[in-house]
N, C-alpha and C positions, 0 to 999 in steps of 0.2 A: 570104890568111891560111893557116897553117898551125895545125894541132895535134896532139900525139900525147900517148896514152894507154893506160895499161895497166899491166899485174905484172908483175918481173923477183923471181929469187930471187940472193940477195950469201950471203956466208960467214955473217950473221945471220938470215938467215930471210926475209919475202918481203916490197916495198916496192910501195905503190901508186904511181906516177909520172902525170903530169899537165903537161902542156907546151903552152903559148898563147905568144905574142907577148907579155904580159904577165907572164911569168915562167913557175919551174919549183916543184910541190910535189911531194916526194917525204917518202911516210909509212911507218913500219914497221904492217905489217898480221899478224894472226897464222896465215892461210892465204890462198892466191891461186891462181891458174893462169897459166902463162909465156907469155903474149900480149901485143902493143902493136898498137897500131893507130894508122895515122899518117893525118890528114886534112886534104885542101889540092885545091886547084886543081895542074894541071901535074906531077905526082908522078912522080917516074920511079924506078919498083920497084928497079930494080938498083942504084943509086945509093944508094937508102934503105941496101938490105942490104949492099949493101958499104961500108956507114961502119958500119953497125951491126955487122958480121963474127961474124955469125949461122953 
């Protein structure tokens, strides 16, 4: 199982994101801080960040 979670900030201001196997909810929020956190078995960091191109 995977899941990732966290705030990104877009040209609008800053979105809470929320990612299960069961879908994606992404909410406009009206402060955040720029962190995700991705959770799973087998994870390979580099991989994450190079799709994410952090």
């Amino acid at each position: 199982m995977l899941r990732a979670k966290g705030f990104v900030q877009d040209e609008n201001g800053w979105v809470e994101l929320n990612a299960t196997a069961d879908g994606l909810t992404a909410n406009a929020i009206p402060k955040g801080q720029e962190v995700l956190i991705v959770i799973g078995e087998g994870l390979e960091k580099e991989r994450i960040e190079a799709r994410l191109k952090w």
